[in-house]
C-alpha angles and dihedrals in degrees: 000000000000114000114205117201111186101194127056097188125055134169124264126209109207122244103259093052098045095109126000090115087186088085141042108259108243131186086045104182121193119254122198124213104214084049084055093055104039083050084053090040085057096050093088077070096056107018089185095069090061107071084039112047104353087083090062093044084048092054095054093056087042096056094041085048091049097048076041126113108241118216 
């Protein structure tokens, strides 16, 4: 199975802002999706980082995976 993702960039919304749907996020910064798998293929180098931040690199391939075209 072969997973296409067309987009590498993607806008990322911070933290705090995540979801408190009551108000408009500000302060959006730009994520990149390559950037977020080589950080989880170098967690083998610091094992801690993966229960703390790893999660969060996982979700942005996920949801590109999922918006994603399967073949």
């Amino acid at each position: 199975m072969t997973v296409r993702v067309g987009e590498d960039y993607f806008w990322s919304i911070p933290a705090d802002q995540l979801y408190d749907v009551t108000a408009a996020p500000s302060g959006l910064t730009i994520g990149q999706l390559s950037e977020s798998f080589d950080n989880i293929r170098e967690l083998d180098t610091s094992p801690d980082r993966a229960i703390s931040y790893g999660l969060v690199w996982l979700s942005d391939l996920l949801r590109a995976i999922g918006q994603s075209e399967v073949s």
